[in-house]
N, C-alpha and C positions, 0 to 999 in steps of 0.2 A: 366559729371563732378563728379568727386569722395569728397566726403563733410569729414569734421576733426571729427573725433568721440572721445568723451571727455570720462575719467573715475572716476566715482565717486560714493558717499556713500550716504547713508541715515539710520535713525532710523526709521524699521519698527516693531511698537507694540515690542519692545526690541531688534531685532534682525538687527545688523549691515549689512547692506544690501548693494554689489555693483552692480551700474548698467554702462547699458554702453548708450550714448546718441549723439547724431549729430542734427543739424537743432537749427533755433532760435527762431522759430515762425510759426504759422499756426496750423493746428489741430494735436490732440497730438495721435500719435500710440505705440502699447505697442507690439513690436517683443519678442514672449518667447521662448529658445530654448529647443530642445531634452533632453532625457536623456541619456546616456550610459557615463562610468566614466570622469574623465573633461571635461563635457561639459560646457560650458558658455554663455553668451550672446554673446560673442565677436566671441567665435570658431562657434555658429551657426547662428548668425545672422550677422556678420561683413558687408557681402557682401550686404546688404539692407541698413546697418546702413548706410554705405556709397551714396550709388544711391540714397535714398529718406530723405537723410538729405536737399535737396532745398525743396520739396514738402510738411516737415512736420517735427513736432519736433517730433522726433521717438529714446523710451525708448527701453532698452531688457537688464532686471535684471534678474545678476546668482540668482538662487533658490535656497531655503532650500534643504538641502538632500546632500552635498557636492560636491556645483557646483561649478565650478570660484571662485568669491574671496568671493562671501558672509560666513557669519560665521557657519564654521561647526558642531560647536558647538550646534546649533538650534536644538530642539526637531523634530521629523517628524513622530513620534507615530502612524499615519495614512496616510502616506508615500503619495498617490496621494492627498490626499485631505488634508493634513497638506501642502502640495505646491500650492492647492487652496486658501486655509486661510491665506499663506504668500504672493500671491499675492493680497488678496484681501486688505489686513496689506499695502502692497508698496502703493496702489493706496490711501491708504487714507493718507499716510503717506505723499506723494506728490500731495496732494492734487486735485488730478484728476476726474473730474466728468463724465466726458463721450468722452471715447474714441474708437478707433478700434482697431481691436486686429490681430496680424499676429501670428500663433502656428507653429511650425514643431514638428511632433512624439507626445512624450509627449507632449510636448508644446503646441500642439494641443488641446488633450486632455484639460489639462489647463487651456485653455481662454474658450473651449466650454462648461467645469462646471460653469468656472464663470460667462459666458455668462446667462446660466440657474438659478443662484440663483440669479445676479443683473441682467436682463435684461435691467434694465432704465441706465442702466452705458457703453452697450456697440454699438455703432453704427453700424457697421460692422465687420466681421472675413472674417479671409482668411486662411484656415486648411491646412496644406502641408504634406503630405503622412503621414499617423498615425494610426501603427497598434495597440497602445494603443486603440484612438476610436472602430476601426474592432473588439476589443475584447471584448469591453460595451457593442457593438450591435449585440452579440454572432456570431460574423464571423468567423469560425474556420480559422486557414493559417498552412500549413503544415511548419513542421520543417527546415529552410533554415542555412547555412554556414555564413551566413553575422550575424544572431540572434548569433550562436553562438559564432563567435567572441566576441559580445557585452560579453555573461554570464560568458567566459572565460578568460576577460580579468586578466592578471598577475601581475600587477604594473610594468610591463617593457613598457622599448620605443618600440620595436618591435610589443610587445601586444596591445600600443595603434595606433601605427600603422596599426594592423591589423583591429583596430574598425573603422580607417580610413578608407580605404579601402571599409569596409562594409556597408561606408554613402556614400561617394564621389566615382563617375564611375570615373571621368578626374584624371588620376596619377599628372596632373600638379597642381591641386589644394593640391594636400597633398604635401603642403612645408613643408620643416624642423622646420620654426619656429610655423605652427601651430600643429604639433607634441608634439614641446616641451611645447609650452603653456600649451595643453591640458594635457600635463604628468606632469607640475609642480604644476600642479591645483588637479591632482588625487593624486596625493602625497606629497600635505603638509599636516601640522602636522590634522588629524581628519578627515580629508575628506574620505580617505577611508572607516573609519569605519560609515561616518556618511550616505557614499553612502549604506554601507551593509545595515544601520537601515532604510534607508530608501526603499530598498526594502522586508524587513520582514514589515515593516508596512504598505506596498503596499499588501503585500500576503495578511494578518491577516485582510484589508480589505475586503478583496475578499469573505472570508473565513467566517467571521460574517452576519450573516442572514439579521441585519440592516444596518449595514454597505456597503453589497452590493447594497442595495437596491441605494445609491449615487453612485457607480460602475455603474449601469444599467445603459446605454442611449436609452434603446429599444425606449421607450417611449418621454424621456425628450429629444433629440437631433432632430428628424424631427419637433417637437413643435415648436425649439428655431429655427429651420433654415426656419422656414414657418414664425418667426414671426422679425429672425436679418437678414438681408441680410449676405447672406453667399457663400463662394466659394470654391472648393476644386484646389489645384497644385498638380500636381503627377509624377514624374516621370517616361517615358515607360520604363525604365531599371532599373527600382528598383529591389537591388537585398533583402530587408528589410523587405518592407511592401510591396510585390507583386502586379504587375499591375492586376491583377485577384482580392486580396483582393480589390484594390481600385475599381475596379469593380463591384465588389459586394455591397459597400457600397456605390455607386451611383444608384446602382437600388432601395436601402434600401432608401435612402434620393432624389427622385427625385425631388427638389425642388432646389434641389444645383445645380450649376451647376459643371462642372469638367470641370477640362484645363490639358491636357495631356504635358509635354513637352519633346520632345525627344529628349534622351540622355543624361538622366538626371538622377540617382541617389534618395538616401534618400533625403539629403538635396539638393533639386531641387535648392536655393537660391545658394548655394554652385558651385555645377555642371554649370548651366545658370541664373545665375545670371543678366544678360539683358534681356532675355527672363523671368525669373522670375517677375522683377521688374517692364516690360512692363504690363503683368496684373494684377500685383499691383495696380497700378499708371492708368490706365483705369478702374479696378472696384471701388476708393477710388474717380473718378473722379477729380484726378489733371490734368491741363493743361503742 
C-alpha cells in the first residue's frame, strides 16, 4: 500500500523550511536526501515516504543549499555543516525528541554528524551509499562518469537528466515528471547560486585546519555506530559511490552491518524501493 505524502512548511531558527511528510502516528523518522542540483525530499526520498507512511510518521525536509522548495536564500557559509545546523534548527523547530534517521549520499553524511553531536536525539540510522562519508574516513574512489555528471551539470533538462542517470540504474524510474521537478527546483529564482555557495562552503571546510577536524569521521563515525544502531544499503551497481568504496568502508566500520541490493543504483530507495523498504521496516522493527 502506497500512503498520501503531504507538503508542507515550517519556521526553522528563520529559515522557511519545506518538508515532505506521510503517516499519522507511530514513531517519528527523518528520511534526508542527496545532494547533486534539485535534489529534494520528494526526488530522493518519495519512494519510502510512500511504503512507510503505515509504519511511521516519516519527515524528509529539502535543505539549505538550494534544495526543493526550502528557501534559497539561507546562508550555508559552511556548506556541510551549515546543512547540519539546519537540520538540527528543523528538529527543534518541530519539536522532535528522538527520532531515526534514514540519509542517502550527503544525506547520509547528515544524519551521521548529527548523530555524533546529539546522540541522545537519535535512535537508529540507516546510511544508503555515501561517498561523502568514504571521504570523512579518507577512502580514496577514483574519478567515475556518473560524479561527473553531477559537477557538470548545465541547468538544462538534458544535463539533469544526465545527473539522473548517474543515481537511478532502472531507465523506468527517470520519469519525465521527476526530471522536471528536479529541473524546476535547480532553477528557480536563487537556487543555483545558492547550490554554488554551498559547495565553496563545503570546500573552504575541508580546507580550514579546524574546520576539518568536524569533516573527519576517522574517529567520530565507528564511536557513533558502536554506540546508535546503525546499518548500511548499497547498491551492487553503483555507478557513484562504487561497490568497492562501499567496501571498504565496511571493513572501516565493522560493527555496521551492510545489505547489498542488487540492481540497484545511487538511490537504492529509487531503483528497489521494495527491496529497500523491507530492510527498513525489519531493522526499525515494524510489524
Amino acid at each position: 500500500m502506497l500512503h498520501e505524502i503531504r507538503s508542507r512548511y515550517v519556521m526553522a531558527n528563520g529559515v522557511r523550511t519545506h518538508y515532505w511528510e506521510s503517516g499519522n502516528g507511530g514513531p517519528t523518522v527523518i528520511a534526508l536526501h542527496g545532494g547533486g542540483a534539485g535534489s529534494s525530499g520528494m526526488a530522493g526520498m518519495g519512494p519510502l515516504l510512500e511504503r512507510l507512511g503505515g509504519d511511521a510518521r516519516v519527515i524528509a525536509p529539502d535543505s539549505v543549499g538550494g534544495f526543493g522548495l526550502t528557501d534559497p536564500y539561507a546562508p550555508v557559509p559552511h556548506g556541510l555543516m551549515s546543512r547540519v545546523q539546519h537540520l538540527a534548527d528543523f528538529m527543534d523547530a518541530m519539536c522532535l525528541d528522538k527520532v531515526s534517521m534514514i540519509g542517502n549520499s550527503q544525506g547520509a553524511w547528515t544524519g551521521a554528524q548529527y548523530a555524533i553531536l546529539h546522540p541522545d536525539r537519535v535512535e537508529k540510522m540507516v546510511l544508503i551509499s555515501s561517498l561523502t562519508i568514504a571521504n570523512s574516513l579518507n577512502i580514496p574512489q577514483r574519478p567515475t562518469e556518473a560524479l561527473k555528471a553531477l559537477n557538470d551539470y548545465d541547468g538544462t533538462r538534458e544535463g539533469m537528466r544526465r545527473i539522473l542517470q548517474a543515481l537511478i540504474i532502472d531507465p523506468k524510474r527517470i520519469t519525465d515528471k521527476l526530471i522536471d521537478d528536479r529541473q524546476a527546483a535547480a532553477m528557480r529564482p536563487g537556487a543555483l547560486e545558492a547550490f554554488k555557495a554551498f559547495g565553496r562552503g563545503t570546500a573552504s571546510l575541508r580546507q580550514n585546519a579546524l574546520f576539518a577536524l568536524q569533516n573527519d569521521m576517522t574517529r567520530s563515525l565507528p564511536t557513533m555506530v558502536k554506540t546508535i544502531p546503525t546499518i548500511f544499503i548499497w547498491g551492487d551497481s553503483d555507478t557513484f559511490a562504487l561497490p568497492e568504496t562501499g567496501k571498504k568502508i565496511g571493513e572501516f566500520l565493522p560493527e555496521a552491518k551492510f545489505h547489498w541490493v542488487p540492481g540497484a543504483g545511487h538511490q537504492v530507495q529509487t531503483d528497489k524501493p521494495d527491496e529497500a523498504t523491507a530492510i527498513i521496516r525489519e531493522f526499525f522493527g515494524y510489524k
